[in-house]
Structure formats: C-alpha cells, structure tokens
SELUM-797321 format. One line per 2 residues: their letters; for each residue x, y, z of N, C-alpha, C, CB. Coordinates in nm, 3 decimals, decimal comma. Glycine has a CB too. Example, Ala and Ser with C-alpha at 12.3 -4.5 7.8 and 13.67 -1.06 7.14 Angstrom:
residues 2
as = 1,319 -0,569 0,780 1,230 -0,450 0,780 1,320 -0,330 0,780 1,131 -0,447 0,905  1,285 -0,225 0,708 1,367 -0,106 0,714 1,290 0,003 0,787 1,408 -0,060 0,572 $
***
This chain:
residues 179
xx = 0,050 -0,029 1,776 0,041 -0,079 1,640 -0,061 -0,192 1,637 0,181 -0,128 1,587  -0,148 -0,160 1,587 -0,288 -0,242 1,613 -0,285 -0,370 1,539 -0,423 -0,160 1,562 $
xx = -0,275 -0,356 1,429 -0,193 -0,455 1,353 -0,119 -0,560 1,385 -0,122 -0,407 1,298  -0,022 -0,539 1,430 0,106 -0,615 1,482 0,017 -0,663 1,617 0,272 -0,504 1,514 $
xx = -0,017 -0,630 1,688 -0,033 -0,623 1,862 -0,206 -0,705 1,832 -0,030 -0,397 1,963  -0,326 -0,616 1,827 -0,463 -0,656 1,831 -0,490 -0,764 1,759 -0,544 -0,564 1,792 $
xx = -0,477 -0,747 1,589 -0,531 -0,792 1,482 -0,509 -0,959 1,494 -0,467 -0,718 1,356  -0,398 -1,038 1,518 -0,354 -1,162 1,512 -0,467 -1,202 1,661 -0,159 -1,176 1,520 $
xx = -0,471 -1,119 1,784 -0,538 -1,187 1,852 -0,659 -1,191 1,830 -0,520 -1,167 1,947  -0,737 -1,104 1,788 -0,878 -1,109 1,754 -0,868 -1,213 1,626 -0,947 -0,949 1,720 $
xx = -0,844 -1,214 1,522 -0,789 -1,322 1,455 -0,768 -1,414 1,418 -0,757 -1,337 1,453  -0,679 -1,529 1,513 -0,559 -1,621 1,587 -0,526 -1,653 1,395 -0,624 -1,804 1,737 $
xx = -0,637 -1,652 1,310 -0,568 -1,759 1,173 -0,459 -1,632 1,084 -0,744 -1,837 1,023  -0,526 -1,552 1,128 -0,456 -1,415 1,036 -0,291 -1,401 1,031 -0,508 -1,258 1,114 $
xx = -0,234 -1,388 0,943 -0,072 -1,381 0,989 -0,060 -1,189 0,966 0,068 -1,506 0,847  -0,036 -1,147 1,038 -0,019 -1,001 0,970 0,143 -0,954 0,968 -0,116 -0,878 1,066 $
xx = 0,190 -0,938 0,840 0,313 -0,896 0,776 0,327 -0,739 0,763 0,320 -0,961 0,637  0,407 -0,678 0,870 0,395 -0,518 0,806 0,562 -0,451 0,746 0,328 -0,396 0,961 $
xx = 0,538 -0,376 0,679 0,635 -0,356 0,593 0,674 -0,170 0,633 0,571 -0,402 0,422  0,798 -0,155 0,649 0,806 -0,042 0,678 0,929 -0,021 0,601 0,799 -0,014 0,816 $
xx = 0,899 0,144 0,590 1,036 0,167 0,459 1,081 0,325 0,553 0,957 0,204 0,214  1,193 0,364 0,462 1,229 0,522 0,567 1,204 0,663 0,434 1,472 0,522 0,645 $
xx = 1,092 0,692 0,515 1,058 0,821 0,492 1,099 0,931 0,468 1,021 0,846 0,545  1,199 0,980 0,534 1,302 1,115 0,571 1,259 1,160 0,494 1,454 1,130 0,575 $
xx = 1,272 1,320 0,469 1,312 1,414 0,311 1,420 1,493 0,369 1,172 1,538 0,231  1,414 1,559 0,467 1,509 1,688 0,495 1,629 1,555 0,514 1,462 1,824 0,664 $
xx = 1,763 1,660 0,438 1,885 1,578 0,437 1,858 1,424 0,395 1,949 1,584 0,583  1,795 1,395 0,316 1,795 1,278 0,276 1,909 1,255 0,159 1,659 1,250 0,240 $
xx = 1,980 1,116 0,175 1,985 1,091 0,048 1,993 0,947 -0,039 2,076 1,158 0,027  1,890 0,908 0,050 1,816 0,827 -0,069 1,761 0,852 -0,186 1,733 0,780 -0,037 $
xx = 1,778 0,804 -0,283 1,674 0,797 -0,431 1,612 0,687 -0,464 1,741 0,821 -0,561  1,548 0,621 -0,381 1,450 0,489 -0,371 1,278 0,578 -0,437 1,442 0,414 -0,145 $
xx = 1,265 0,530 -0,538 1,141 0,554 -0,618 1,027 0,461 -0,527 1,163 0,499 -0,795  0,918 0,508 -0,597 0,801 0,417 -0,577 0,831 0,328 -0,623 0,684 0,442 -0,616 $
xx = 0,868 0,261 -0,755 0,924 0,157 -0,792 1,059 0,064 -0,680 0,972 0,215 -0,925  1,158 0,142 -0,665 1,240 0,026 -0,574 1,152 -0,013 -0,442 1,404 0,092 -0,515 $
xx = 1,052 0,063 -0,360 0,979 0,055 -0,241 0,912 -0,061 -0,290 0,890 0,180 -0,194  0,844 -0,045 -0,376 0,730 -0,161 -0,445 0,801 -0,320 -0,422 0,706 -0,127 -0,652 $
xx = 0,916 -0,297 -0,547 0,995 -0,413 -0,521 1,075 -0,453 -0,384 1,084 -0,406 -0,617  1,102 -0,351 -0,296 1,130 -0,420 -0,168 1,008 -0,507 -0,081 1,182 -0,306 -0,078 $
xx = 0,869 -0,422 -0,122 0,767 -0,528 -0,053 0,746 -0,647 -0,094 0,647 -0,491 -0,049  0,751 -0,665 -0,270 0,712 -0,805 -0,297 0,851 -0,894 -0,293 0,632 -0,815 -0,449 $
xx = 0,995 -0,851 -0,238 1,076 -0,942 -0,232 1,060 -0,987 -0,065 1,217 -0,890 -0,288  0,987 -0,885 0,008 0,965 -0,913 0,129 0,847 -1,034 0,160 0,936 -0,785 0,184 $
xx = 0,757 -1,037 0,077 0,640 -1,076 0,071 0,679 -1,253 0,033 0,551 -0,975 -0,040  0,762 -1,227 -0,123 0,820 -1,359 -0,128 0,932 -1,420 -0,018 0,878 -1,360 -0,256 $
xx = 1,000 -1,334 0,069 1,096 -1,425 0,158 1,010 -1,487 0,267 1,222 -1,337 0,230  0,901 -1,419 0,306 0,773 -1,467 0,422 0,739 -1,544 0,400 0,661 -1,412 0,450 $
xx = 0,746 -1,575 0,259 0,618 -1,721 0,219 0,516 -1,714 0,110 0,507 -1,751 0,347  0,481 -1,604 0,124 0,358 -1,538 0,035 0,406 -1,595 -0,130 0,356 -1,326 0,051 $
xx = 0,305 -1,622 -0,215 0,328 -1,612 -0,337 0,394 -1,784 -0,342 0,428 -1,467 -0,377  0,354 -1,876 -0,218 0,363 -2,025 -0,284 0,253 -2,055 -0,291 0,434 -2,137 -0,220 $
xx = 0,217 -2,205 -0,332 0,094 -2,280 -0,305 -0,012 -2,310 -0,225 0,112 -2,346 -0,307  0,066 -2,302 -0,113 0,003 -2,294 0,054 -0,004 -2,172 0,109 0,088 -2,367 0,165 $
xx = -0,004 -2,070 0,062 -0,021 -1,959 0,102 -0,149 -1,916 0,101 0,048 -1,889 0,047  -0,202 -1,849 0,174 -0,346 -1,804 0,215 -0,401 -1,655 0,150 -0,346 -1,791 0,386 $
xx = -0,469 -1,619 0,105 -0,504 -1,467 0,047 -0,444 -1,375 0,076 -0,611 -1,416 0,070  -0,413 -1,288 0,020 -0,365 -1,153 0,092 -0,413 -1,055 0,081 -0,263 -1,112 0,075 $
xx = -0,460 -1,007 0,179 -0,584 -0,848 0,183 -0,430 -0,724 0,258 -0,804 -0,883 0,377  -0,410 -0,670 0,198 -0,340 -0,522 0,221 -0,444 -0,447 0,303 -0,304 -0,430 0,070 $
xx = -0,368 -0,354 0,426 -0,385 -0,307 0,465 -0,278 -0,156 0,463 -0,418 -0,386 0,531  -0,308 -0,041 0,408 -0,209 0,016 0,313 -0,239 0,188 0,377 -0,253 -0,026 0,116 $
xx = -0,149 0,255 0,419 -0,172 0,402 0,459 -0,117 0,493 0,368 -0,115 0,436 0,590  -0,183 0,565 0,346 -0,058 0,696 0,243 -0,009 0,702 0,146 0,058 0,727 0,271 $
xx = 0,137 0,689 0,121 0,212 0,634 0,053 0,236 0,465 0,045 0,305 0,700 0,085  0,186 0,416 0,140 0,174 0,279 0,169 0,081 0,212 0,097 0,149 0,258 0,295 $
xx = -0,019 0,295 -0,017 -0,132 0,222 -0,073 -0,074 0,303 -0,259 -0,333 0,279 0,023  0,035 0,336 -0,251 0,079 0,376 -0,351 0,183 0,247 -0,361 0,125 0,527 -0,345 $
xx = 0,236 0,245 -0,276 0,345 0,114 -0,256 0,307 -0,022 -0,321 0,361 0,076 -0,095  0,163 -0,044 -0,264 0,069 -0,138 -0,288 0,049 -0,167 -0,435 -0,051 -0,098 -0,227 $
xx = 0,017 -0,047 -0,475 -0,059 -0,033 -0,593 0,063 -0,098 -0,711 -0,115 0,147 -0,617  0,184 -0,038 -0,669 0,309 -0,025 -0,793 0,304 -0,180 -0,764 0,493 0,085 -0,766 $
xx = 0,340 -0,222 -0,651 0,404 -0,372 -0,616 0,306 -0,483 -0,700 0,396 -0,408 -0,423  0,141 -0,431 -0,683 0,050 -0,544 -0,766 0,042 -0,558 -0,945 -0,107 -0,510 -0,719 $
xx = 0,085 -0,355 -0,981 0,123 -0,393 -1,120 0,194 -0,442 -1,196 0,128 -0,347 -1,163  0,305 -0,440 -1,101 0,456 -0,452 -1,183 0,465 -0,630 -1,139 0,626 -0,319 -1,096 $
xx = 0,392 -0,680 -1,059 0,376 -0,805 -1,023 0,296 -0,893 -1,166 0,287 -0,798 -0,876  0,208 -0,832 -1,248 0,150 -0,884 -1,369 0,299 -0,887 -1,461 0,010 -0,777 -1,434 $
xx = 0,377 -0,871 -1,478 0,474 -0,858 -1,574 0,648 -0,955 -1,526 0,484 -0,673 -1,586  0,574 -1,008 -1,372 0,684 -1,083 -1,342 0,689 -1,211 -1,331 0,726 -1,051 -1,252 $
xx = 0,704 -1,321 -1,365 0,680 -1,489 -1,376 0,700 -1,485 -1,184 0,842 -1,611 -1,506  0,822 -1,448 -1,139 0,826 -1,525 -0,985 0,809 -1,432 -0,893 0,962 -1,602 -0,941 $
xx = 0,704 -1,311 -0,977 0,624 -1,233 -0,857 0,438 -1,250 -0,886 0,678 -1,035 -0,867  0,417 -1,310 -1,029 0,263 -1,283 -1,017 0,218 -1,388 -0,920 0,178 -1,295 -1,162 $
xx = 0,236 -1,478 -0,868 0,190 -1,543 -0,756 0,155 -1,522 -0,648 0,238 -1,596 -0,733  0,190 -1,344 -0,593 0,147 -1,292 -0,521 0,073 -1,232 -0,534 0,193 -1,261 -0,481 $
xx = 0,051 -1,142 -0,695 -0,066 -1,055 -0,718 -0,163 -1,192 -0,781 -0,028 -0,902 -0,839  -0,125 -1,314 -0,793 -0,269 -1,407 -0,796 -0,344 -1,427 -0,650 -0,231 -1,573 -0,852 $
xx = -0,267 -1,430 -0,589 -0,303 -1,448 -0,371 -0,383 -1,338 -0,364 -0,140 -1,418 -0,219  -0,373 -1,202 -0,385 -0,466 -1,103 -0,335 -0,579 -1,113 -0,382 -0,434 -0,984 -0,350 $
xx = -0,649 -1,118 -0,298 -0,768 -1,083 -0,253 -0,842 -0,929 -0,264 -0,753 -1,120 -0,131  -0,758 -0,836 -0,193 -0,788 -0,720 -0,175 -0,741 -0,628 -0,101 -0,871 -0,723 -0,158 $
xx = -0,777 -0,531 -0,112 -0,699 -0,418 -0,026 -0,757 -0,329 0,014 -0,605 -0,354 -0,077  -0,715 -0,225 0,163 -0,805 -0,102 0,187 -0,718 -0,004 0,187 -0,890 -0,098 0,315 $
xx = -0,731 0,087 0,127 -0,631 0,165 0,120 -0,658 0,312 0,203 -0,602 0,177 -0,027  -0,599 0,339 0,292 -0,618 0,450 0,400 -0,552 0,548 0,343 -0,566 0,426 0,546 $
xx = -0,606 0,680 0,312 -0,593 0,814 0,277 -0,461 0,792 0,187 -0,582 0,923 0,412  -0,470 0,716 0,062 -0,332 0,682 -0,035 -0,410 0,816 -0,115 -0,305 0,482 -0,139 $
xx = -0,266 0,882 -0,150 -0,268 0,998 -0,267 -0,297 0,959 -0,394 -0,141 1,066 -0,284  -0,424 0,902 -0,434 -0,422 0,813 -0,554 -0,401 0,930 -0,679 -0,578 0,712 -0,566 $
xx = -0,493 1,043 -0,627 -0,486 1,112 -0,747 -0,386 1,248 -0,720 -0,642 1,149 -0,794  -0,296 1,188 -0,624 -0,128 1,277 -0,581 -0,209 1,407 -0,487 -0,007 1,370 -0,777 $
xx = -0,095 1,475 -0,462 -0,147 1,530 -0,339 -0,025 1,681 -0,351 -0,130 1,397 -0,179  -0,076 1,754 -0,244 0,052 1,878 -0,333 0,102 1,872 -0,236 0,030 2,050 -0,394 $
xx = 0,238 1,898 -0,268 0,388 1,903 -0,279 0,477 1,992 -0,263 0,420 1,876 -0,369  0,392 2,134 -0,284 0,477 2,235 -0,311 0,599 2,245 -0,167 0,373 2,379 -0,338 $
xx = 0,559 2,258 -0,042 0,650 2,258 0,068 0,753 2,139 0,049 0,569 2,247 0,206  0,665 2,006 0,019 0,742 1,920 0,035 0,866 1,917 -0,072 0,665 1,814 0,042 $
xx = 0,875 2,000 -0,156 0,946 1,989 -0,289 1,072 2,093 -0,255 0,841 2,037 -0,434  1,000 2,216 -0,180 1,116 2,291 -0,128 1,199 2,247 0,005 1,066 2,423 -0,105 $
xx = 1,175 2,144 0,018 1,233 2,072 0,167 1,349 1,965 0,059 1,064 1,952 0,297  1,293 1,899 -0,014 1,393 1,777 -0,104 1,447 1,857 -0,187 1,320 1,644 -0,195 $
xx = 1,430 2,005 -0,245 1,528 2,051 -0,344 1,680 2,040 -0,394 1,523 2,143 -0,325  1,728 1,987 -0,439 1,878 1,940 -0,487 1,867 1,763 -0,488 2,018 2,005 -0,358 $
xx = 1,797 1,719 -0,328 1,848 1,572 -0,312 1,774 1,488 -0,394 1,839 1,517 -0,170  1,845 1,394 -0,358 1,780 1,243 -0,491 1,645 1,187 -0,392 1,946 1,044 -0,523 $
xx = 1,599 1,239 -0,324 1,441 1,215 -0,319 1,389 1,328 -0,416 1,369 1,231 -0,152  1,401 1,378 -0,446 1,317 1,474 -0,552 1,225 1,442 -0,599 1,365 1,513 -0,654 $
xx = 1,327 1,327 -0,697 1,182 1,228 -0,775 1,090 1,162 -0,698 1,224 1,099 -0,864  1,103 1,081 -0,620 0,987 1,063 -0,555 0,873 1,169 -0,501 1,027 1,003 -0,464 $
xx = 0,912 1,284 -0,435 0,788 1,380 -0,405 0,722 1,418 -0,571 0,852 1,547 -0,308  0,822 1,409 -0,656 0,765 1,469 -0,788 0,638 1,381 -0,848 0,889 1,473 -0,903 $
xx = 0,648 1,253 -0,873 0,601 1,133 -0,884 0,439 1,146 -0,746 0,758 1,008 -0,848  0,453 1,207 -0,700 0,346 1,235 -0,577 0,208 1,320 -0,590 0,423 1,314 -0,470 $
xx = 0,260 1,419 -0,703 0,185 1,529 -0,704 0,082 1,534 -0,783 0,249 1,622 -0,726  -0,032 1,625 -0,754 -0,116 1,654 -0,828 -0,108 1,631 -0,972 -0,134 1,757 -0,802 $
xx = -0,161 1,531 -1,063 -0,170 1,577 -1,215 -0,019 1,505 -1,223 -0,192 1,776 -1,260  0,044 1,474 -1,153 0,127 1,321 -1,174 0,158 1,262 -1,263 0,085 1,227 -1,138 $
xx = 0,218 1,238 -1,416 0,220 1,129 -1,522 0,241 1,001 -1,461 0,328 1,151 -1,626  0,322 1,033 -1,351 0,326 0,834 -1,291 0,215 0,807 -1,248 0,428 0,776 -1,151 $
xx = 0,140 0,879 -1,127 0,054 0,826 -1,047 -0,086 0,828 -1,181 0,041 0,926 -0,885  -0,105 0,865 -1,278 -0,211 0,872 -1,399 -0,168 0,732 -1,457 -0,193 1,019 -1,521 $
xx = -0,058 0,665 -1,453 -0,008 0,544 -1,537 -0,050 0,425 -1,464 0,153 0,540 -1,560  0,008 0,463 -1,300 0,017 0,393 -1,217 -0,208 0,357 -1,198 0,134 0,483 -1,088 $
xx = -0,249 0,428 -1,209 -0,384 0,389 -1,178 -0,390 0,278 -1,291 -0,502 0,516 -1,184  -0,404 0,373 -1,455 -0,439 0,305 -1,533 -0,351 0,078 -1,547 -0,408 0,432 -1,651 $
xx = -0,203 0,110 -1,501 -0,196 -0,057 -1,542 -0,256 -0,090 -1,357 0,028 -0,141 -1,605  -0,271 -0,031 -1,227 -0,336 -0,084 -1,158 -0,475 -0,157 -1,182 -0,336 -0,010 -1,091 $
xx = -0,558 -0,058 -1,266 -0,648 -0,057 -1,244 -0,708 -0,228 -1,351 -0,688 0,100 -1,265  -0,622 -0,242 -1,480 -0,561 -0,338 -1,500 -0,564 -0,505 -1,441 -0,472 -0,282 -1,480 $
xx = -0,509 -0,481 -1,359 -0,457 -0,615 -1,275 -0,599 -0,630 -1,185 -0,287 -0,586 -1,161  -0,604 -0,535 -1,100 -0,694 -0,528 -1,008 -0,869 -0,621 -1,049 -0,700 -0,358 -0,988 $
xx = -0,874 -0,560 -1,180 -1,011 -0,609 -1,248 -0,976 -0,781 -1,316 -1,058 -0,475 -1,398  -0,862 -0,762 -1,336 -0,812 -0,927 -1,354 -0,843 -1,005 -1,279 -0,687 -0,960 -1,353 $
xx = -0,810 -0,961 -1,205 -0,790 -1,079 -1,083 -0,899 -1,026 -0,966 -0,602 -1,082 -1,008  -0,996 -0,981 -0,997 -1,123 -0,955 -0,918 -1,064 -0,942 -0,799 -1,240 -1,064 -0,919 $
xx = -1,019 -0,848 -0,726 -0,973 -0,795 -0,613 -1,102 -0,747 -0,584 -0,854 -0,698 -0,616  -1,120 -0,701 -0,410 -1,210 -0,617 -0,371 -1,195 -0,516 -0,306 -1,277 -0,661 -0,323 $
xx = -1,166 -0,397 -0,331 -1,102 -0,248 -0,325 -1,170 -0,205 -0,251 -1,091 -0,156 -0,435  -1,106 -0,079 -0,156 -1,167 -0,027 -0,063 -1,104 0,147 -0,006 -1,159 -0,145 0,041 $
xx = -1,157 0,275 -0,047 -1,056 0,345 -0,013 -1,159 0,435 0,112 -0,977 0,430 -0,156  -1,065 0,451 0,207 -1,118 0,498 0,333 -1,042 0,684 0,295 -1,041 0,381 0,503 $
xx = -1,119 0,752 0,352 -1,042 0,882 0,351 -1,119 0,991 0,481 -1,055 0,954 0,172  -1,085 1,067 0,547 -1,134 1,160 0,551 -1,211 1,281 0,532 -1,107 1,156 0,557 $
xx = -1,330 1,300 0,537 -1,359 1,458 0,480 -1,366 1,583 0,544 -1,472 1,467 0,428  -1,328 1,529 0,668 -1,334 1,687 0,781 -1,224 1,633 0,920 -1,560 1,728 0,869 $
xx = -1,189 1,748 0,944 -1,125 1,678 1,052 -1,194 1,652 1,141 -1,031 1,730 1,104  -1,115 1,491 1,204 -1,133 1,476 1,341 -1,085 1,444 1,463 -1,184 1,434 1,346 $
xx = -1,155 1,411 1,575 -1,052 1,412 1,701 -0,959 1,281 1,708 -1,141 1,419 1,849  -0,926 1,227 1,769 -0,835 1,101 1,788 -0,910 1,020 1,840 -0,714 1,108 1,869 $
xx = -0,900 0,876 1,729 -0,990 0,783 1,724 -0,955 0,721 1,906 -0,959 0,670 1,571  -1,122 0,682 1,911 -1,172 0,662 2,056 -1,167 0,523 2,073 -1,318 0,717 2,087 $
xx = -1,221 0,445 1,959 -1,275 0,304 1,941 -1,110 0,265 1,875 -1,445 0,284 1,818  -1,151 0,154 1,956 -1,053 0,033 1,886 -1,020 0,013 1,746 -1,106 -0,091 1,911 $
xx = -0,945 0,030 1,633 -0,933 0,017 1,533 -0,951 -0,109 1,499 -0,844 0,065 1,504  -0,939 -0,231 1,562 -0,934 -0,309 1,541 -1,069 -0,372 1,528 -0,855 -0,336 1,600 $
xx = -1,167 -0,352 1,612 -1,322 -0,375 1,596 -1,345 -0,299 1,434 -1,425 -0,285 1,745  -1,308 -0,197 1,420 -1,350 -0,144 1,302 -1,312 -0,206 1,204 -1,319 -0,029 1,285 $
xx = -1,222 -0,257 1,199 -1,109 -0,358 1,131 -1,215 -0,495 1,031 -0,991 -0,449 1,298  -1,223 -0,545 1,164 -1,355 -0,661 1,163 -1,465 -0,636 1,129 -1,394 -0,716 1,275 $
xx = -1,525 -0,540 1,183 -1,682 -0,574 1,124 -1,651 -0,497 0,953 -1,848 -0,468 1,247  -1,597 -0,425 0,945 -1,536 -0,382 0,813 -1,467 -0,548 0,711 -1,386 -0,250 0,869 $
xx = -1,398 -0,595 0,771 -1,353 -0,716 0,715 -1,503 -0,830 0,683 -1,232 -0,780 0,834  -1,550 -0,836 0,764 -1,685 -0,906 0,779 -1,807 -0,901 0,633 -1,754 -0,823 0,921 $
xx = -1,824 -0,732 0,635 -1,869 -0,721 0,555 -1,853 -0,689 0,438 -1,911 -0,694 0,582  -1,700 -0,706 0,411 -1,647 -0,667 0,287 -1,631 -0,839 0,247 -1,492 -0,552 0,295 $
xx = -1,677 -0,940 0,317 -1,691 -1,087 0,247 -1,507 -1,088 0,272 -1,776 -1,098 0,035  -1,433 -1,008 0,343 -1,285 -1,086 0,351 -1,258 -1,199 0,476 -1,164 -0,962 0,373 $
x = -1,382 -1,204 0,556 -1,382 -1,301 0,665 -1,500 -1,376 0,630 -1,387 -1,240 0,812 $
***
C-alpha cells in the first residue's frame, strides 16, 4: 500500500489518511448508498482533524468507486455548516479509473438481485440519474472553490506496473503545482 507505506516517507510533511469501506455484493446485506459511504468519509475526515483551522490542504487520492465517494462527500459538504470546512481545505483530487459517467452493471446486478445493495450497483450504471446529478452539483463546488482535478484512466490494457507508484505520485504532484 504505497500510500500508507512510501508516500509519508518520500514526503515526511504529508499526513496520508486512507479510508476503506466493505465492498462485498454476493450475500451482502448491507444497504449503505453512495451517500452513507460519502458521509462515513467526511465524519472520518472530521474525527482526524481535517476541516479545522490548522489543518493543511487536502488533495484526494481516489480509485473507482473511491472517486465517486469523493465526489458525493465534496458536494453534500457545500450544504453542511460543520462539514464545508473540509470541502474549503481541498485543494484537489486525482481520481483513478472512478466510473464518472457509470459503468455497466449488468453481471453485477445479477449477483446483488433481491439484496439491499441493489441500489448502490443501480446508482453505478451507465446513463445513471444519480451519477448525471452527482457530476452536475460536483461539478458545482469543485469550480467554487477552484480545486485542481485530475482523472487518470486506462485505454488499453496493461502489464503490472514496474515503477514505483510513488515516484509517479510526485513528479505528477510536482507538476500539478500540489507540491
């Protein structure tokens, strides 16, 4: 976990906070939306520290569903008195292969059929009414508060990264003006 392990030492000022939530679908039965995930990060974010006075920028570093997470947590943060203090702290974000414009579902939908994840894979998909909402009040906040956005994706496959993520990390941070 490059993050946790590399990033603070190459670093030393960086605090890196990672947030992990549970995934499952088969036999699941959770019904945690993008919405409750969202709000578990920014109550996480506020118990760390984040979102006082002395708190330092916050650049997201966001995978998957993890930059969907992102996204809900910074909008719904404009509409909260003792959460916008965190979406005033950001800085920015990179968001690694997030389903912005949803992603299909069809397997994944016959795997959650009956359980209360449903809604969430539904909320996922292609042509989406949430994830179409979710851009538009993102997109919102984001221009408010001059964030500096970044979406990394794939276009072909490839082999298993060789180089250090973490160099990539940096000179990527470097020249995105976040260092």
């Amino acid at each position: 976990m490059w993050v946790r392990d590399a990033l603070p030492n190459a670093l030393p000022p960086v605090r890196a906070v990672l947030f992990g939530y549970n995934t499952t679908l088969a036999g699941s039965n959770s019904f945690k939306s993008v919405a409750h995930l969202a709000s578990s990060l920014s109550d996480t974010l506020k118990a760390s520290g984040f979102g006082t006075p002395a708190s330092k920028p916050l650049i997201f570093l966001a995978h998957s569903l993890g930059g969907i997470i992102v996204k809900e947590a910074l909008a719904a943060s404009a509409s909260s008195d003792s959460r916008r203090p965190i979406l005033q702290q950001t800085a920015g974000a990179v968001f690694f292969g997030a389903p912005t414009r949803g992603m299909e579902t069809q397997a994944l939908v016959t795997m959650v059929s009956g359980q209360p994840n449903a809604g969430l894979i539904r909320d996922l998909a292609i042509r989406s009414e949430y994830l179409r909402c979710l851009e538009d009040r993102f997109f919102d906040v984001a221009t408010e508060g001059r964030m500096k956005l970044f979406w990394a994706f794939e276009t072909k496959t490839s082999p298993t990264v060789a180089v250090s993520a973490t160099t990539h990390w940096l000179r990527f941070a470097r020249q995105a003006d976040f260092l």
